[in-house]
C-alpha positions as CSV (number, residue, x, y, z in Angstrom):
1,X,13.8,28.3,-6.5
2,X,13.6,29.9,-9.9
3,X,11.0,28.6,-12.3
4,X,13.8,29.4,-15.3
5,X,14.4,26.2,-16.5
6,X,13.7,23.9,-13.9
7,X,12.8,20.5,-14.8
8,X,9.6,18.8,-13.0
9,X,8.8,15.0,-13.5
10,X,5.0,14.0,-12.8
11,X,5.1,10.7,-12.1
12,X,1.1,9.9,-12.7
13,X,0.2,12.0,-15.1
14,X,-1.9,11.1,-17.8
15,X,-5.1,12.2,-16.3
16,X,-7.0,14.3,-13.6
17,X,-4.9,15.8,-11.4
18,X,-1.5,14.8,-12.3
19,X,-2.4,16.0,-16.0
20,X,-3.6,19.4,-14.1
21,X,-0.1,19.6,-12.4
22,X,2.1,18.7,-15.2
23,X,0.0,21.2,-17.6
24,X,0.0,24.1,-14.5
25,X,3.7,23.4,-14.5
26,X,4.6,24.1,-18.0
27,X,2.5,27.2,-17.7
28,X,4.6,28.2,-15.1
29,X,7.8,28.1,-16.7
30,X,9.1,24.4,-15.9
31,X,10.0,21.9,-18.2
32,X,7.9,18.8,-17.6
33,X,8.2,15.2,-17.4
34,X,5.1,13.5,-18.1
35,X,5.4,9.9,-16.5
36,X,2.9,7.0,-16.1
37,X,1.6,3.8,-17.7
38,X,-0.9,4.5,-19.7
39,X,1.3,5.0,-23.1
40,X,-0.9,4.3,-26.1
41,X,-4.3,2.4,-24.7
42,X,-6.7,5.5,-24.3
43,X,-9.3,3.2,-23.6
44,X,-9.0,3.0,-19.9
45,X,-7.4,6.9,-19.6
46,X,-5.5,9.1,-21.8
47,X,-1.9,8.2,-23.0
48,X,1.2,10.8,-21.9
49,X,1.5,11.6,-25.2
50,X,-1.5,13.5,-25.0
51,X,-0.8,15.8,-22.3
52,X,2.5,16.3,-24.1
53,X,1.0,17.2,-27.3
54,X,-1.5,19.3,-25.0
55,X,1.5,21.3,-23.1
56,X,3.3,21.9,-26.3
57,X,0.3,23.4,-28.2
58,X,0.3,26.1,-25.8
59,X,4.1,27.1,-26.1
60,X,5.2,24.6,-23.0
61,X,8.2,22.2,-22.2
62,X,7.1,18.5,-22.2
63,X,8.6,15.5,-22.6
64,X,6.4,11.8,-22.1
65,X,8.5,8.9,-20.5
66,X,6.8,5.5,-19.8
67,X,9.9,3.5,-18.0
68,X,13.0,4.9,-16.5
69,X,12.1,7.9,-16.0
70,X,14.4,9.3,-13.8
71,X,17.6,8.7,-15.7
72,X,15.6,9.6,-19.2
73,X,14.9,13.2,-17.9
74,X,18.3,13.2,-17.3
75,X,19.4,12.6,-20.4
76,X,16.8,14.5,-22.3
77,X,17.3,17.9,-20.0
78,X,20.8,17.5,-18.4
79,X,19.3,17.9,-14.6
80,X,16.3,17.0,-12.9
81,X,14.9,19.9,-9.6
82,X,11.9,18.7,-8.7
83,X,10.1,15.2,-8.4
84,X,5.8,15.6,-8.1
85,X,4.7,11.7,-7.5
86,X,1.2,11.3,-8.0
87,X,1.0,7.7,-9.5
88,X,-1.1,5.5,-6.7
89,X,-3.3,2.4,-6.6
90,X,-6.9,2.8,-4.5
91,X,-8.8,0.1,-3.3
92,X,-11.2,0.8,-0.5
93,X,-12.1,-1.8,1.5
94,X,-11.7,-4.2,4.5
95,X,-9.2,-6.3,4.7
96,X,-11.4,-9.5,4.5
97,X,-12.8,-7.9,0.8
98,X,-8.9,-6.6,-0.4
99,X,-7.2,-9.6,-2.2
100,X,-3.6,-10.0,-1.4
101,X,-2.5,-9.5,-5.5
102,X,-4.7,-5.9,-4.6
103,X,-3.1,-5.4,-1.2
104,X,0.3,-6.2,-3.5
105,X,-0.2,-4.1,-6.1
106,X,-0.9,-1.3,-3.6
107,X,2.3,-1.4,-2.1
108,X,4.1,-2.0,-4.8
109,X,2.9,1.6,-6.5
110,X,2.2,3.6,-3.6
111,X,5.1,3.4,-1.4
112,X,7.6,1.0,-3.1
113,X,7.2,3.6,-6.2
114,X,8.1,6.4,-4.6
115,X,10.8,5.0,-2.7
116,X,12.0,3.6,-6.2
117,X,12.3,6.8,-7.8
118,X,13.5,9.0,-5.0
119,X,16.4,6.8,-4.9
120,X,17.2,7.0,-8.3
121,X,17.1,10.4,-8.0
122,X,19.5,10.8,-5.3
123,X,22.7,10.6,-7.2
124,X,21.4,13.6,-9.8
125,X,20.4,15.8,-6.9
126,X,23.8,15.2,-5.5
127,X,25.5,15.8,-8.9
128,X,23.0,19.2,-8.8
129,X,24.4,20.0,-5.7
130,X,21.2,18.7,-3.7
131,X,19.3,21.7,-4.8
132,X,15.9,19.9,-5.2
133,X,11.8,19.8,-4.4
134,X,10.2,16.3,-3.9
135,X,5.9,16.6,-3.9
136,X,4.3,13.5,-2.5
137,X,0.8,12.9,-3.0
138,X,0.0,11.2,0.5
139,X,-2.3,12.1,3.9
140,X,-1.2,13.6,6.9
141,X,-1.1,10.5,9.3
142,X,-3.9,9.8,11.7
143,X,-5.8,7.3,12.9
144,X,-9.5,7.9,11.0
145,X,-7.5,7.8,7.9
146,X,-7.1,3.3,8.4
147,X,-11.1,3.1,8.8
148,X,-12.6,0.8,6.3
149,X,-9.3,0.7,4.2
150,X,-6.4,-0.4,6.3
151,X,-4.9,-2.0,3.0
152,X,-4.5,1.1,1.4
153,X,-3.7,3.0,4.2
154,X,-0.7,1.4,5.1
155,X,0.8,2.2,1.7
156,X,-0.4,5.6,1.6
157,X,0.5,6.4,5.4
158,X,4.2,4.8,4.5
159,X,4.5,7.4,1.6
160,X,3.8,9.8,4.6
161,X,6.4,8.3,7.0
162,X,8.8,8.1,4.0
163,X,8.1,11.9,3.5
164,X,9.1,12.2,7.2
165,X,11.9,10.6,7.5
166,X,14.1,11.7,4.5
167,X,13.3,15.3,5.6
168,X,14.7,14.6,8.8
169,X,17.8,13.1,6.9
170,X,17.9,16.2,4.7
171,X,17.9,18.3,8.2
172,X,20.6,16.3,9.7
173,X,23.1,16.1,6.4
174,X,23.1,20.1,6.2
175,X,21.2,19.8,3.0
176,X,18.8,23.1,3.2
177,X,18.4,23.3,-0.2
178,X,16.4,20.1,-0.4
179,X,12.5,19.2,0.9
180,X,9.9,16.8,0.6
181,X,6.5,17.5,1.3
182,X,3.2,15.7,1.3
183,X,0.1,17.0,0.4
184,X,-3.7,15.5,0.2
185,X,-6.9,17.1,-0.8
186,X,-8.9,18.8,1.9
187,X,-12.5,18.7,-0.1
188,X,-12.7,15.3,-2.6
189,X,-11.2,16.6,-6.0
190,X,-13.1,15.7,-9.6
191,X,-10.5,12.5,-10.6
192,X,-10.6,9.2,-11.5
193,X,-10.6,8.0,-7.7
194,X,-14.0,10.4,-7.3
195,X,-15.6,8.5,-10.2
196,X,-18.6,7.7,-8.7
197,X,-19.9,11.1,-7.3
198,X,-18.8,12.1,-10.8
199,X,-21.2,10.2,-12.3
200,X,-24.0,10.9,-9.1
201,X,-25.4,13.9,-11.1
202,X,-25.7,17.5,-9.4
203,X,-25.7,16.0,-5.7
204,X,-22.2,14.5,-6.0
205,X,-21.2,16.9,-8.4
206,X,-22.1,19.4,-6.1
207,X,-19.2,17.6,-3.5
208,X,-16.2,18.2,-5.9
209,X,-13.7,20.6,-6.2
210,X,-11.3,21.6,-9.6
211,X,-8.1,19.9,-9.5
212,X,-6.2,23.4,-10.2
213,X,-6.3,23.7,-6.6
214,X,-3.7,21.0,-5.9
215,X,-1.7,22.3,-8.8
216,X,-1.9,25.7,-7.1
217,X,-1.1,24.3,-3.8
218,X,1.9,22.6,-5.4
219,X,3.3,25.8,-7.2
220,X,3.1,27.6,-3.7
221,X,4.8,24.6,-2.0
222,X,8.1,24.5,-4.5
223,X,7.8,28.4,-4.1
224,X,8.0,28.3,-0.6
225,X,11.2,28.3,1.5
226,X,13.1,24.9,1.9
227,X,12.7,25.3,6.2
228,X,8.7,25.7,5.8
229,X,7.9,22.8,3.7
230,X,10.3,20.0,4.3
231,X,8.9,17.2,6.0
232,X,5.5,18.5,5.9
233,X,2.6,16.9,5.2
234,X,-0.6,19.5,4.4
235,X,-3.9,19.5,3.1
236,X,-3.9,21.6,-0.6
237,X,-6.6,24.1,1.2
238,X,-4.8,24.7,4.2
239,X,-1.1,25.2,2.5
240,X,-3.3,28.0,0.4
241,X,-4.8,29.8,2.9
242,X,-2.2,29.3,5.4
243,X,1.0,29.9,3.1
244,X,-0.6,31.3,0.2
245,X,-2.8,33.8,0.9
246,X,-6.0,32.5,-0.2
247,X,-9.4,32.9,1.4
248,X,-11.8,32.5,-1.1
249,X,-11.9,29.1,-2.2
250,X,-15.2,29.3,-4.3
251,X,-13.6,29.1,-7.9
252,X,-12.2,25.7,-7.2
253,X,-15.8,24.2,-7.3
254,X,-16.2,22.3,-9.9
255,X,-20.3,23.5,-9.8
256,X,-20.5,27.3,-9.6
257,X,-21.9,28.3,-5.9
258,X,-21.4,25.3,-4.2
259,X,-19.6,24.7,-1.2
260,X,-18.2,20.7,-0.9
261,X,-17.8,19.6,2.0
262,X,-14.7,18.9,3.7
263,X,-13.5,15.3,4.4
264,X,-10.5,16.0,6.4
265,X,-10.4,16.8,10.5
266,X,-9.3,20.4,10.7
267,X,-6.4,19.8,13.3
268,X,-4.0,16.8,13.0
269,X,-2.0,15.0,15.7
270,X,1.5,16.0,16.5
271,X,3.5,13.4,15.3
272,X,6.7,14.3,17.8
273,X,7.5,13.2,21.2
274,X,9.3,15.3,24.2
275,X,12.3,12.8,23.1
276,X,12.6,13.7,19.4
277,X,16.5,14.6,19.4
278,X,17.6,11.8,21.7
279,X,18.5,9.2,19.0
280,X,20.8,7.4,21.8
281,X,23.6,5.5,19.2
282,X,23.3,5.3,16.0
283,X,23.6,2.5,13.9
284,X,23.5,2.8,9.9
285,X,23.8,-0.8,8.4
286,X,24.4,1.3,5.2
287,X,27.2,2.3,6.2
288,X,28.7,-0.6,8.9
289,X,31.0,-3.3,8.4
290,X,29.4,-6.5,8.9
């Protein structure tokens, strides 16, 4: 894809890493979308508008959208190519101390988000002749991931399956200019979600990495060919070193000459069966007449 003129929307992205990926965008050539709740209240984080007046003070392309987004960027740029979702909701904890309105509210911005805005999307990728990148910020799915916070797994894991299974639709509809990719953080990244080792002085500082590395991770991922990326779901240091080229990994820390420690297993579960392509008959309820 060619970074000339193609518009991004960062769903999430008034602070920490979805401010480092709409600001690593601009610099990059995109026009970007900056999406997310916080509007004007800077108490709790900073308001779009900030990272828009941020992105323009250094030459970029921004634009800050609080509520329908989607068809706003629309209107504002005449075409939307890529789609980064980063907006989530975190609460970890068992499932005896996570309240259903949490549990709710979860769901409702984790995977009901994303689905909300990938299918009001849809259409203008169609009308762009589905020449398009969707970025979803979710795990690979396995099962140490539901330890200790099976609430919030089970939004973030659906993001996952989500990411899955509209790659395999891409696949089968013969749309090879589209993909959807997931990616997650390998080493904890310095955010609002790692608060507390934040604020744990040199030992927890010591465990945090930059977030340009996920906004490198991302750039490689929409640079990468459609067939490598779609329906895959990678850690930001693997895609880099894998994909990218990268070995050295020290400039990310967020304390110079430490090494954080990784979080995530090194090798994932194959998620396929010896059956994959036997679908037996198929049955869209989309599409039937009932």
């Amino acid at each position: 894809m060619s970074l000339q003129k193609q518009v991004a929307l960062v769903v999430g992205a008034s602070r920490g890493i979805g401010r480092q990926v709409a600001v690593d965008l601009a610099r990059n050539g995109y026009a970007v979308v900056i999406a997310a709740k916080s509007v004007s209240d800077a108490s709790t984080s900073p308001p779009i508008s900030t990272v828009e007046r941020e992105i323009r003070e250094f030459g970029g392309d921004a634009f800050a959208i609080a509520v329908d987004m989607v068809n706003d960027t629309v209107k504002k740029y005449g075409r939307l190519d890529v789609i980064i979702y980063n907006s989530g909701a975190i609460w970890w904890a068992s499932v005896e101390d996570t309240p259903m309105k949490r549990f709710q509210l979860m769901q409702k911005v984790n995977p009901e988000g994303l689905y909300g805005t990938i299918q009001a999307a849809l259409p203008h990728f169609k009308a762009n002749g589905w020449k398009a990148r969707i970025i979803v910020v979710s795990p690979p799915i396995y099962s140490r991931f539901f330890r200790g916070k099976a609430a919030y797994a089970m939004g973030k894991v659906g993001m996952s399956v989500l990411t899955k299974g509209l790659a395999m639709d891409f696949e089968r509809q013969g749309r090879k200019d589209m993909a959807i990719t997931s990616i997650w953080p390998a080493v904890s990244i310095q955010s609002a979600a790692t608060g507390t080792l934040s604020r744990a002085g040199p030992a927890g500082l010591n465990e945090l990495r930059k977030s340009t590395i996920f906004s490198d991770a991302i750039l490689a991922m929409l640079n990468a060919p459609t067939e490598l990326v779609n329906g895959l779901l990678d850690l930001d240091e693997d895609f880099l070193r894998n994909h990218a080229g990268v070995t050295d990994f020290s400039k990310y820390s967020v304390v110079e000459g430490a090494k954080p420690r990784r979080i995530m297993p090194a090798e994932f579960p194959d998620l396929r069966v010896k059956e994959q392509d036997d679908e037996g008959k198929r049955i869209d309820l989309g599409k039937a007449k009932l």
